[in-house]
N, CA, C and O atoms as a GROMACS GRO file, in nm:
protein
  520
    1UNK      N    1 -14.531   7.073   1.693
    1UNK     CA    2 -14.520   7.084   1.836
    1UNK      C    3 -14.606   7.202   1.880
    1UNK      O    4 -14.624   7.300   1.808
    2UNK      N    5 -14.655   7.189   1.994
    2UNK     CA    6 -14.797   7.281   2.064
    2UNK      C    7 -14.716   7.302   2.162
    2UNK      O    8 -14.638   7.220   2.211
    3UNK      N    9 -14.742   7.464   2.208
    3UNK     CA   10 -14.708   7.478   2.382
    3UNK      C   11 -14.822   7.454   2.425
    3UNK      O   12 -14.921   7.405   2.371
    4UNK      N   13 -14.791   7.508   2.568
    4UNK     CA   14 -14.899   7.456   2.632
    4UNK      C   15 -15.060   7.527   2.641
    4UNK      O   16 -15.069   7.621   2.562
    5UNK      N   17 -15.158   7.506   2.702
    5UNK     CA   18 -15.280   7.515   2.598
    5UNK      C   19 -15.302   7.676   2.676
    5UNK      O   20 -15.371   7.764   2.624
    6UNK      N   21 -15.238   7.690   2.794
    6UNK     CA   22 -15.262   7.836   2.885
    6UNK      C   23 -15.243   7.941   2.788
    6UNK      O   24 -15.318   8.038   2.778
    7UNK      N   25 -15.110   7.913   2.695
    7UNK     CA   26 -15.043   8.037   2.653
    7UNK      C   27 -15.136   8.014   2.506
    7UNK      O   28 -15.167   8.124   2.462
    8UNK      N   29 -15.165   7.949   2.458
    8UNK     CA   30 -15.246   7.920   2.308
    8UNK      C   31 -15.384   8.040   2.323
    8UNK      O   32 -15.393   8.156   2.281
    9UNK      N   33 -15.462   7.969   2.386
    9UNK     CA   34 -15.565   7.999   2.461
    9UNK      C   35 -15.554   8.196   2.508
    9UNK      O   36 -15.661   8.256   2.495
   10UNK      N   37 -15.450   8.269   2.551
   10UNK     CA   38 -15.413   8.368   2.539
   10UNK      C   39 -15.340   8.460   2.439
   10UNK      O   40 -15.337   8.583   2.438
   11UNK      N   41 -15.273   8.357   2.343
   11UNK     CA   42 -15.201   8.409   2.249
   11UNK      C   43 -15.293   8.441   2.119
   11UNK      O   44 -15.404   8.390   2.120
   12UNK      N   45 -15.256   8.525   2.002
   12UNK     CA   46 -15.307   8.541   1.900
   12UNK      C   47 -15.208   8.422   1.803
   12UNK      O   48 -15.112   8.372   1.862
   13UNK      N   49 -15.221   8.401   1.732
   13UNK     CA   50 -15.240   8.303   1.629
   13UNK      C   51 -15.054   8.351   1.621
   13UNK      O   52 -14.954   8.296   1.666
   14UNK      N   53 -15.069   8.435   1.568
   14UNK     CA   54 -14.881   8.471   1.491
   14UNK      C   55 -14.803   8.454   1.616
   14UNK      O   56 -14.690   8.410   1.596
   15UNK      N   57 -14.844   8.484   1.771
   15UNK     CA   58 -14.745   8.462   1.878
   15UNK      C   59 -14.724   8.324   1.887
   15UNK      O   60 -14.609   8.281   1.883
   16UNK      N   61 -14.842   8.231   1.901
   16UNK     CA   62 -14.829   8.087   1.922
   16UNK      C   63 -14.726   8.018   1.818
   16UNK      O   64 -14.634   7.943   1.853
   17UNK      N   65 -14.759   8.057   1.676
   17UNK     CA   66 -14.660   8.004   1.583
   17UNK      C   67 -14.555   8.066   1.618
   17UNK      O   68 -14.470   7.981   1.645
   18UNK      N   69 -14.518   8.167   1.632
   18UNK     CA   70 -14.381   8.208   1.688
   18UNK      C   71 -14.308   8.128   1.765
   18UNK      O   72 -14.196   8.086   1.738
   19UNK      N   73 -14.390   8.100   1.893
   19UNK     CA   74 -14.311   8.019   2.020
   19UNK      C   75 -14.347   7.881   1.951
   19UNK      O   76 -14.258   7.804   1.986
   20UNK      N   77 -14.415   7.831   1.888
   20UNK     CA   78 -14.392   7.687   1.831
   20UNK      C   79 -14.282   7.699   1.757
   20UNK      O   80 -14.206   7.616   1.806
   21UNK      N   81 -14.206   7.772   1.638
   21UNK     CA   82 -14.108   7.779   1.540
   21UNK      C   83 -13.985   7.789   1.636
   21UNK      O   84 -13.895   7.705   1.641
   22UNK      N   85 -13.994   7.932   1.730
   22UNK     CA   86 -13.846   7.941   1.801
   22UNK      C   87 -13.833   7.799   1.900
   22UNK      O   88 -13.720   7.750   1.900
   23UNK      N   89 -13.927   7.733   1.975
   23UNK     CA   90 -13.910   7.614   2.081
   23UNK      C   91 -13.838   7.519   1.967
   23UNK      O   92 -13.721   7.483   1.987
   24UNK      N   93 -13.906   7.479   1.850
   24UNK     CA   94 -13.843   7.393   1.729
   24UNK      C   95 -13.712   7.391   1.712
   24UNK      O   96 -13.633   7.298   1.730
   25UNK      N   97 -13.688   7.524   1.668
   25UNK     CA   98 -13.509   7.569   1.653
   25UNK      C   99 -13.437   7.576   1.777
   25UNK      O  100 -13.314   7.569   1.773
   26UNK      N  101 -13.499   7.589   1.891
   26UNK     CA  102 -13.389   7.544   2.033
   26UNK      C  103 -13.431   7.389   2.039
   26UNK      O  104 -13.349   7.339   2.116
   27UNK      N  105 -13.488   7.325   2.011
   27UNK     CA  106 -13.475   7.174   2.026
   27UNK      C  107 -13.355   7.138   1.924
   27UNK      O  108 -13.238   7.124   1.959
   28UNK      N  109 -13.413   7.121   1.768
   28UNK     CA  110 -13.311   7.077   1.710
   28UNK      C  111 -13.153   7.171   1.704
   28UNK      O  112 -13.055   7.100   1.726
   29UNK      N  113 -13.132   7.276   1.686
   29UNK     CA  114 -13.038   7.344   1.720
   29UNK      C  115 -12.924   7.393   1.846
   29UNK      O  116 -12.802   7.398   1.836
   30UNK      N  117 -12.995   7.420   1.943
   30UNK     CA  118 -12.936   7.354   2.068
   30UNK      C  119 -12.950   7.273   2.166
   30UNK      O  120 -12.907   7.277   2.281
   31UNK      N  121 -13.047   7.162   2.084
   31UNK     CA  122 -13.063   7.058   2.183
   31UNK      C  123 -13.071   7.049   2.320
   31UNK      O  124 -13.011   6.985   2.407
   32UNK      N  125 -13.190   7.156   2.317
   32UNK     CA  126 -13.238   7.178   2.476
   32UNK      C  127 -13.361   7.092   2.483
   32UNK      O  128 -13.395   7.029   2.382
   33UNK      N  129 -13.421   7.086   2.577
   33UNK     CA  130 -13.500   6.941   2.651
   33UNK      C  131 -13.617   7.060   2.596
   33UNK      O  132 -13.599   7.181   2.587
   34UNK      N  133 -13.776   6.959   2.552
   34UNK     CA  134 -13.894   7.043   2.484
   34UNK      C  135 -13.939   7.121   2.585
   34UNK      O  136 -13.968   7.233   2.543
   35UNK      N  137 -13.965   7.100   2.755
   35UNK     CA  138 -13.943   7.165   2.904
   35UNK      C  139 -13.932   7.298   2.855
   35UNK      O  140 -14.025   7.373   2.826
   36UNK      N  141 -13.782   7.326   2.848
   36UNK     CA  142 -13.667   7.443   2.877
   36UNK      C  143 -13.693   7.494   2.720
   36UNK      O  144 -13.721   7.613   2.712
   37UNK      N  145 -13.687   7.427   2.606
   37UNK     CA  146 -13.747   7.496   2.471
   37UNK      C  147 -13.867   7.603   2.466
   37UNK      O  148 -13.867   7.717   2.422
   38UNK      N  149 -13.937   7.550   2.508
   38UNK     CA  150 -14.104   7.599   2.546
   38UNK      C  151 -14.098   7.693   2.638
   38UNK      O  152 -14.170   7.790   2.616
   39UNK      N  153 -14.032   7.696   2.740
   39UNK     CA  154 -14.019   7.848   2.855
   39UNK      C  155 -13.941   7.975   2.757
   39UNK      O  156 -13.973   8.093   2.743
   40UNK      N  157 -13.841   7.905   2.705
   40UNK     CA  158 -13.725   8.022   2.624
   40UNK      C  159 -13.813   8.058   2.531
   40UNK      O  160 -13.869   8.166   2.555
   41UNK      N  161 -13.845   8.004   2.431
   41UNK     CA  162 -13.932   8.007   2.339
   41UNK      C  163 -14.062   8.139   2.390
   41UNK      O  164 -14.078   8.242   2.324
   42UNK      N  165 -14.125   8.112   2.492
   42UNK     CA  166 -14.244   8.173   2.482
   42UNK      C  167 -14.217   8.323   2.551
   42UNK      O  168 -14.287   8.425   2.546
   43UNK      N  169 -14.076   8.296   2.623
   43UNK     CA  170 -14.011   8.420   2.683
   43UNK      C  171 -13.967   8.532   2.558
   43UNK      O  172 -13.978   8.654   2.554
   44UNK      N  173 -13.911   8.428   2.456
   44UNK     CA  174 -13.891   8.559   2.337
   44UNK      C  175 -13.999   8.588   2.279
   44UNK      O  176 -14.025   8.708   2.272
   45UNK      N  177 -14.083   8.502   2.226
   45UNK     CA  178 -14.228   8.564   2.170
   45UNK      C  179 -14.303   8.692   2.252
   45UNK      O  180 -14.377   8.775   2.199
   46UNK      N  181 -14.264   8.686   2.398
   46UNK     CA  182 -14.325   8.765   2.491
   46UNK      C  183 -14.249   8.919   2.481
   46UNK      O  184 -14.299   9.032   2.486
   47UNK      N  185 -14.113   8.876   2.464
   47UNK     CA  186 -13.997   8.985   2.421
   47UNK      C  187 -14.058   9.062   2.294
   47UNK      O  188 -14.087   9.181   2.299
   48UNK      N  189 -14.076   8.983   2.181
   48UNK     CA  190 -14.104   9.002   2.067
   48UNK      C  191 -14.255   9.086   2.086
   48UNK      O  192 -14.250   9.205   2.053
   49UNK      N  193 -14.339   9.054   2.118
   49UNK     CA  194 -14.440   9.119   2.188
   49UNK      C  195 -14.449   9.278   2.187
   49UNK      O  196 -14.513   9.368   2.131
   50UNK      N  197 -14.343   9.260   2.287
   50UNK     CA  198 -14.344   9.366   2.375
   50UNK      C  199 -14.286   9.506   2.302
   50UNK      O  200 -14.319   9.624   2.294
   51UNK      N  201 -14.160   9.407   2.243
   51UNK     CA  202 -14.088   9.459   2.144
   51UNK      C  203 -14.156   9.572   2.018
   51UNK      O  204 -14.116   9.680   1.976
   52UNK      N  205 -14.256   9.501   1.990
   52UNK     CA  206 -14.259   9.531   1.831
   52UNK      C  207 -14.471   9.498   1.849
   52UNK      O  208 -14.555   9.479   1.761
   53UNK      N  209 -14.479   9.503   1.932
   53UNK     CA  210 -14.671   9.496   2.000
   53UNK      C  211 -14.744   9.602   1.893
   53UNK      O  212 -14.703   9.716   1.875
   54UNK      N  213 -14.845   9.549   1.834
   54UNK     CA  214 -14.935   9.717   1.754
   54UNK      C  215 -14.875   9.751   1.652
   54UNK      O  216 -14.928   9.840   1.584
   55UNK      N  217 -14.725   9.683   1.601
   55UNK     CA  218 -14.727   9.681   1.496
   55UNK      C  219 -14.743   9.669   1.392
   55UNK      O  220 -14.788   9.555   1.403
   56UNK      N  221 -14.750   9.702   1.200
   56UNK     CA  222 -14.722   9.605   1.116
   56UNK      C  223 -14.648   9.571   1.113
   56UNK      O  224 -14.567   9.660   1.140
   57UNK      N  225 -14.563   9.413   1.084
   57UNK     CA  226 -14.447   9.413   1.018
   57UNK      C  227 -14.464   9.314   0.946
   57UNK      O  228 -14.555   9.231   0.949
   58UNK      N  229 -14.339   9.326   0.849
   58UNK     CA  230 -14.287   9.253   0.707
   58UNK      C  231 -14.233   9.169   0.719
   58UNK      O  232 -14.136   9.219   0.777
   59UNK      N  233 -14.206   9.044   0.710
   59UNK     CA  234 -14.082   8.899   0.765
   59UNK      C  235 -14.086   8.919   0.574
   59UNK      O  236 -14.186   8.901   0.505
   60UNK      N  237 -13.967   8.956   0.530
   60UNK     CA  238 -13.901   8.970   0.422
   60UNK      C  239 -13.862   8.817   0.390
   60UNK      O  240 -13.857   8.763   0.500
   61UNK      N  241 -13.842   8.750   0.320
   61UNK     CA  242 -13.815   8.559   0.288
   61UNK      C  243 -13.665   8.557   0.288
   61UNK      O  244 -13.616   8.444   0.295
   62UNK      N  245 -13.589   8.649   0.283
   62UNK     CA  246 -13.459   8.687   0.295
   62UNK      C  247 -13.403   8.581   0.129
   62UNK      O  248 -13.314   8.496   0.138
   63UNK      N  249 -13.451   8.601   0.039
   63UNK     CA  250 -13.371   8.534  -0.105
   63UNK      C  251 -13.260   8.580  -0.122
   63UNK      O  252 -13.155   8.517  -0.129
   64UNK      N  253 -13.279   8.728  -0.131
   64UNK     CA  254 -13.122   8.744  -0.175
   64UNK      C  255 -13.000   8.714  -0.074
   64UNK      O  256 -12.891   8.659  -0.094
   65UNK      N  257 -13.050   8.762   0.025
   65UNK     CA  258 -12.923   8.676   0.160
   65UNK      C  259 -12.902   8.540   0.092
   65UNK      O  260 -12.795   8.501   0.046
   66UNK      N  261 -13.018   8.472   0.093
   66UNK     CA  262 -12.964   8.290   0.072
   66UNK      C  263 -12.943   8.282  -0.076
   66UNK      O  264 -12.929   8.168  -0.120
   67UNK      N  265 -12.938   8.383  -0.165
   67UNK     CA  266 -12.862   8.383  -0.299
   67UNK      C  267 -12.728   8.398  -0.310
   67UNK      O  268 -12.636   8.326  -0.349
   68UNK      N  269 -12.742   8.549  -0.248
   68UNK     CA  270 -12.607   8.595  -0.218
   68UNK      C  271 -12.486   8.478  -0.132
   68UNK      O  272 -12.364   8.491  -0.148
   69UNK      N  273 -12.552   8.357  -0.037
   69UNK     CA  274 -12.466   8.325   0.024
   69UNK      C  275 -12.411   8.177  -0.095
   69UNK      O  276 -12.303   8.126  -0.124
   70UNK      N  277 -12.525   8.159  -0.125
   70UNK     CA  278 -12.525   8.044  -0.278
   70UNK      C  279 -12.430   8.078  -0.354
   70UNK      O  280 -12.358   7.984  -0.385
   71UNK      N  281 -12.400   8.185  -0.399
   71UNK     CA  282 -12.370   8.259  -0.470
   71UNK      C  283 -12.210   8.228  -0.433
   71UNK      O  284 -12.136   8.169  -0.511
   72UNK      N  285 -12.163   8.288  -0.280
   72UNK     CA  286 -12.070   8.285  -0.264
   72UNK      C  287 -12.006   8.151  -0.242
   72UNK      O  288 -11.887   8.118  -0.235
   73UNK      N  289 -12.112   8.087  -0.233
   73UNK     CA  290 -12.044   7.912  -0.237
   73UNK      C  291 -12.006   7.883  -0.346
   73UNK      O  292 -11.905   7.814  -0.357
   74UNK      N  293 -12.085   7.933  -0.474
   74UNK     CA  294 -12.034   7.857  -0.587
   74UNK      C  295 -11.892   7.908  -0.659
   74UNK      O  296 -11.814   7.850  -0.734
   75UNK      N  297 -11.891   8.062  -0.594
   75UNK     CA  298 -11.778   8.110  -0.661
   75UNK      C  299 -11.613   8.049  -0.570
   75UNK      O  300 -11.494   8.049  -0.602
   76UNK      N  301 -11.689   8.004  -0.450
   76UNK     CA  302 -11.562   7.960  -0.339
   76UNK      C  303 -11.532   7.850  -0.394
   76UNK      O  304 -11.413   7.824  -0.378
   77UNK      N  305 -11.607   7.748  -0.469
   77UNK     CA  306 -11.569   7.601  -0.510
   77UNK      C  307 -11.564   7.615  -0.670
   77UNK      O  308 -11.589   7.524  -0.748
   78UNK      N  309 -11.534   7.722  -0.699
   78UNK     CA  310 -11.547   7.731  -0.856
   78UNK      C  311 -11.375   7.705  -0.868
   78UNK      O  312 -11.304   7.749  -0.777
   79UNK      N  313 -11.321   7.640  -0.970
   79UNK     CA  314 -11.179   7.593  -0.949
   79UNK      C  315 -11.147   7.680  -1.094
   79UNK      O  316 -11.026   7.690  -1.113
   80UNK      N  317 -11.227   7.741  -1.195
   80UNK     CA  318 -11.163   7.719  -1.312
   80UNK      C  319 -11.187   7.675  -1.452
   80UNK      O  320 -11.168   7.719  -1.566
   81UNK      N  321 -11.261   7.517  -1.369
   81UNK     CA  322 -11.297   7.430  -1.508
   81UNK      C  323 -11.413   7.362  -1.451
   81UNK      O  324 -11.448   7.279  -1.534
   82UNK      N  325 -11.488   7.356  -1.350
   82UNK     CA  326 -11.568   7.277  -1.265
   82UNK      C  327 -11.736   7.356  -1.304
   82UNK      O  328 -11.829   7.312  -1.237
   83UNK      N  329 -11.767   7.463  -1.406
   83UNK     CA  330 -11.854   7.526  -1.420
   83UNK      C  331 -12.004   7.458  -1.453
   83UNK      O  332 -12.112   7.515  -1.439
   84UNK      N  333 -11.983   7.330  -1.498
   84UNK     CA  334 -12.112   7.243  -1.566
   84UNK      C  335 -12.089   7.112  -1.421
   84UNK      O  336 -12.170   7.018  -1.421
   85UNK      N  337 -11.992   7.116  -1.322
   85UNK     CA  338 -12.041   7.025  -1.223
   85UNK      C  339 -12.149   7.141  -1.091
   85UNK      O  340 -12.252   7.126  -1.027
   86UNK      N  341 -12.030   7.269  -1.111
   86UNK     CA  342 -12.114   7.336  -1.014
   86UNK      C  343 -12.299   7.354  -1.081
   86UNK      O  344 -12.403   7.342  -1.016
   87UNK      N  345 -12.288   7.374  -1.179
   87UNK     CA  346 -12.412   7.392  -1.192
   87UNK      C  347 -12.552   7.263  -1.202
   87UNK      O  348 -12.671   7.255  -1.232
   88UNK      N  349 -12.490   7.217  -1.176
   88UNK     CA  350 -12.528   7.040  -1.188
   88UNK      C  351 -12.577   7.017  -0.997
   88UNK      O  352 -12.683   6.974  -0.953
   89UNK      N  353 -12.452   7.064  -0.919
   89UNK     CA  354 -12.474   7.083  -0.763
   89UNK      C  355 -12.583   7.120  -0.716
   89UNK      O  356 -12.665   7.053  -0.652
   90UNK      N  357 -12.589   7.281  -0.762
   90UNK     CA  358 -12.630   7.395  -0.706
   90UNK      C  359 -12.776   7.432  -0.825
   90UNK      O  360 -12.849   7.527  -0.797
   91UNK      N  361 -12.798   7.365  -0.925
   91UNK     CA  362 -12.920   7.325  -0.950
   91UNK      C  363 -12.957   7.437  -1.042
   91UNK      O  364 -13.072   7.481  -1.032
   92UNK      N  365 -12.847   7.506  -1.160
   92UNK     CA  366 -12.889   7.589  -1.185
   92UNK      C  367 -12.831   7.631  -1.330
   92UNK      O  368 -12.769   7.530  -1.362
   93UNK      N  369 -12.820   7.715  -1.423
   93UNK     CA  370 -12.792   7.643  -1.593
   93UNK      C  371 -12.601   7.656  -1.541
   93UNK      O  372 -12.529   7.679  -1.444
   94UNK      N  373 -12.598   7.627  -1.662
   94UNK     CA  374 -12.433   7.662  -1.710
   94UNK      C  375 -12.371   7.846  -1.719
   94UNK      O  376 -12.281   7.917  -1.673
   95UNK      N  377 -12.495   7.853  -1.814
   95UNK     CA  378 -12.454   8.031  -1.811
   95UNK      C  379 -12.540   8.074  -1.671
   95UNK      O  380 -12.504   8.189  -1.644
   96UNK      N  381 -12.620   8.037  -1.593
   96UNK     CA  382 -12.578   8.134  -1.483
   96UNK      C  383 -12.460   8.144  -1.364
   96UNK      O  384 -12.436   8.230  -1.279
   97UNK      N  385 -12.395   8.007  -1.399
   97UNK     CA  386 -12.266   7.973  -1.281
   97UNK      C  387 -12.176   8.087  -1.399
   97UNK      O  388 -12.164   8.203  -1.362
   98UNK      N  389 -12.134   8.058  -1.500
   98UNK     CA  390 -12.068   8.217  -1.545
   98UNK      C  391 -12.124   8.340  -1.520
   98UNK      O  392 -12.039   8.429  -1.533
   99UNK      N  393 -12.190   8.365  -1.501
   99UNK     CA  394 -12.263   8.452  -1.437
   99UNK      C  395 -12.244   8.520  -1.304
   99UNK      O  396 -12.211   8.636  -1.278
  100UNK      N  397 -12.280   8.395  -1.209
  100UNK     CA  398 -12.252   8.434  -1.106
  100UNK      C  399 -12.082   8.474  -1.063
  100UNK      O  400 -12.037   8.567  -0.996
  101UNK      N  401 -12.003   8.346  -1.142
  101UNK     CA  402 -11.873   8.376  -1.131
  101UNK      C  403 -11.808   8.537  -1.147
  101UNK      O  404 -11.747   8.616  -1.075
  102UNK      N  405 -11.860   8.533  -1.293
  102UNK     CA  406 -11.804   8.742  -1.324
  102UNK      C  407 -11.816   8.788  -1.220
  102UNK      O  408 -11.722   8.825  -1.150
  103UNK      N  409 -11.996   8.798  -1.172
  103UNK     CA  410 -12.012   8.874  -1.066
  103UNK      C  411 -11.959   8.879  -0.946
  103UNK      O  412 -11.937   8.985  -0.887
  104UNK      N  413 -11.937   8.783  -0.908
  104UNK     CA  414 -11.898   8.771  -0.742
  104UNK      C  415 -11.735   8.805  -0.798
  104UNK      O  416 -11.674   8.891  -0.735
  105UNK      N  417 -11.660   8.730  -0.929
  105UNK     CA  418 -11.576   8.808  -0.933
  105UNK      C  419 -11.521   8.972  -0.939
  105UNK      O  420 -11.418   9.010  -0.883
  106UNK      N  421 -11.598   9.044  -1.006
  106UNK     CA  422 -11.639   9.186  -0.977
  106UNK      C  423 -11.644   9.246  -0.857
  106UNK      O  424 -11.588   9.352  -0.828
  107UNK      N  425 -11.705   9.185  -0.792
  107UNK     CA  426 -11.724   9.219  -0.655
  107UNK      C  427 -11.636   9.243  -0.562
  107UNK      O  428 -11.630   9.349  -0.500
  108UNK      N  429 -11.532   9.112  -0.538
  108UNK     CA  430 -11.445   9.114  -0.501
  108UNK      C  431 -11.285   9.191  -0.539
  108UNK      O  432 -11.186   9.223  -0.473
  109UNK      N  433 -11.323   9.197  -0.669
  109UNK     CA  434 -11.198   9.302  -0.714
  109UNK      C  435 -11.222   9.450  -0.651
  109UNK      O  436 -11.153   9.518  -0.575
  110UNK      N  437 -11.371   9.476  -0.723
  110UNK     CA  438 -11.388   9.611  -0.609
  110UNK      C  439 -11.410   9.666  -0.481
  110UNK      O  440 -11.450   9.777  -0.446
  111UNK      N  441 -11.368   9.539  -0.399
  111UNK     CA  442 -11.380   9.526  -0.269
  111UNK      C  443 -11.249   9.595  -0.216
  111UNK      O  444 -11.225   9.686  -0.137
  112UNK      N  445 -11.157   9.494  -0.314
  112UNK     CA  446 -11.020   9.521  -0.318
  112UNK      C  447 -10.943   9.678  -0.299
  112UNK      O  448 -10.886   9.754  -0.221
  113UNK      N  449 -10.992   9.658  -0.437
  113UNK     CA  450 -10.968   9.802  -0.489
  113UNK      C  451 -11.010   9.930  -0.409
  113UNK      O  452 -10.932  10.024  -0.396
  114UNK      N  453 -11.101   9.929  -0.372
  114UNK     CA  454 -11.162   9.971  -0.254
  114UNK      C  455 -11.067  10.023  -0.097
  114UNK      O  456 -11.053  10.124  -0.028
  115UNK      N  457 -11.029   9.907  -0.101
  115UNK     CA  458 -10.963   9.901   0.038
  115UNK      C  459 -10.839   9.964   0.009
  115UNK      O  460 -10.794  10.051   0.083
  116UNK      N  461 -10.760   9.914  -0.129
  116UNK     CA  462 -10.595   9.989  -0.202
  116UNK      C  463 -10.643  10.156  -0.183
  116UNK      O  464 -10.556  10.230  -0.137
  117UNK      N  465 -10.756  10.208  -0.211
  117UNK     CA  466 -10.729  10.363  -0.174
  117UNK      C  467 -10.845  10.392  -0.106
  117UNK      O  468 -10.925  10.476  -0.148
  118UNK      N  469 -10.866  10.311   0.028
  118UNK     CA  470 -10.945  10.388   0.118
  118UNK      C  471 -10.894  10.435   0.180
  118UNK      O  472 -10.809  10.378   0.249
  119UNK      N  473 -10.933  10.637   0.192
  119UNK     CA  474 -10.817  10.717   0.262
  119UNK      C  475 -10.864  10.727   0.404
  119UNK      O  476 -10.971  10.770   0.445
  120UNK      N  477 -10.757  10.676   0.475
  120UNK     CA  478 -10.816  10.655   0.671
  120UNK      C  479 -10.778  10.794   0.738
  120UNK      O  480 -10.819  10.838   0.846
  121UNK      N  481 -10.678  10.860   0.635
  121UNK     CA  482 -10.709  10.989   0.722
  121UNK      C  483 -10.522  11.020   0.774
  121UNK      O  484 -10.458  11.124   0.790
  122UNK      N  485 -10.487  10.877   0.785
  122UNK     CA  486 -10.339  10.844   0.854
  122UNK      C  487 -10.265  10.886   0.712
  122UNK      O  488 -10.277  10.787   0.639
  123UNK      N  489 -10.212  10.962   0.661
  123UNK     CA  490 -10.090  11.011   0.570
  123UNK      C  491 -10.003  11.003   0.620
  123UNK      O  492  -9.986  11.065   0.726
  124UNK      N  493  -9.870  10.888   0.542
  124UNK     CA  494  -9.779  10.905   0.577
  124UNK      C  495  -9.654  11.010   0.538
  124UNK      O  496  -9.542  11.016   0.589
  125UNK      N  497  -9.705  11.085   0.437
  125UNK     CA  498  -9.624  11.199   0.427
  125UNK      C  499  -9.706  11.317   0.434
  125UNK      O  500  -9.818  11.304   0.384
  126UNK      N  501  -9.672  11.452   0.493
  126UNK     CA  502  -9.741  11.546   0.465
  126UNK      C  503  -9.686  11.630   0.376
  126UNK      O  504  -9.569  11.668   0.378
  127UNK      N  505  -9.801  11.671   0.268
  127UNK     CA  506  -9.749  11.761   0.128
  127UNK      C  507  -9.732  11.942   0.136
  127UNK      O  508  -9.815  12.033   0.128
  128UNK      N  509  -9.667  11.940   0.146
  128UNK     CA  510  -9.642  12.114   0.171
  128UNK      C  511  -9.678  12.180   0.023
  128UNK      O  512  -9.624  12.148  -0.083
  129UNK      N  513  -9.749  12.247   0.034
  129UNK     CA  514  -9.841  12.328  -0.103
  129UNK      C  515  -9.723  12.476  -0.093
  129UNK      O  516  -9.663  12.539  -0.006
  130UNK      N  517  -9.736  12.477  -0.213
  130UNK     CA  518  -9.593  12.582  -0.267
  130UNK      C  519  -9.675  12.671  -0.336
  130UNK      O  520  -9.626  12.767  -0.395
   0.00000   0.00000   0.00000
């Protein structure tokens, strides 16, 4: 999908793909009319612009986010005994679904644990030093 040829024609190359990618994701995502996609769309690229203009920047591929969230799927549907279907799913060996399991199990214990003596400050007794 192309906006329209005014803003192309003015834009540098990374803005145009911008407002082509964001108009994309308000079409299929909130199913707004390509019209009203294409105004929003070129309004944030313009934001974005303005925003962050003369910069470098980095668009990071975000893996570990979409690992980490993989991650937490497999340990959410992990039952126990299901370790060679999850990995069969999620496309990935046998020993790394144990793997991931320890870990995310780890994680969560010290999340735990964490929280059992995080001191908020609120004591419910006060200790008188002798």
């Amino acid at each position: 999908m192309s906006m329209d040829k005014s803003f192309r024609s003015k834009g540098p190359e990374l803005l145009v793909d911008l407002t082509d990618n964001i108009a994309a994701a308000l079409i299929e995502l909130a199913s707004l009319d390509i019209e009203k996609a294409a105004q929003l769309a070129s309004e944030i690229a313009d934001r974005m612009a303005a925003h962050w203009g003369g910069q470098n920047i980095y668009f990071p591929m975000g893996l570990s986010v979409k690992l980490s969230k993989r991650d937490q799927r497999i340990y959410d549907e992990f039952n126990g005994t299901n370790h060679s279907e999850l990995a069969r799913k999620f496309g990935v060996s046998l020993q790394w679904i144990y793997k991931i399991v320890k870990t995310v199990r780890l994680e969560e214990i010290a999340r735990r644990q964490k929280d059992l003596f995080d001191d908020d400050g609120d004591d419910d007794e006060e200790v008188e030093e002798v």
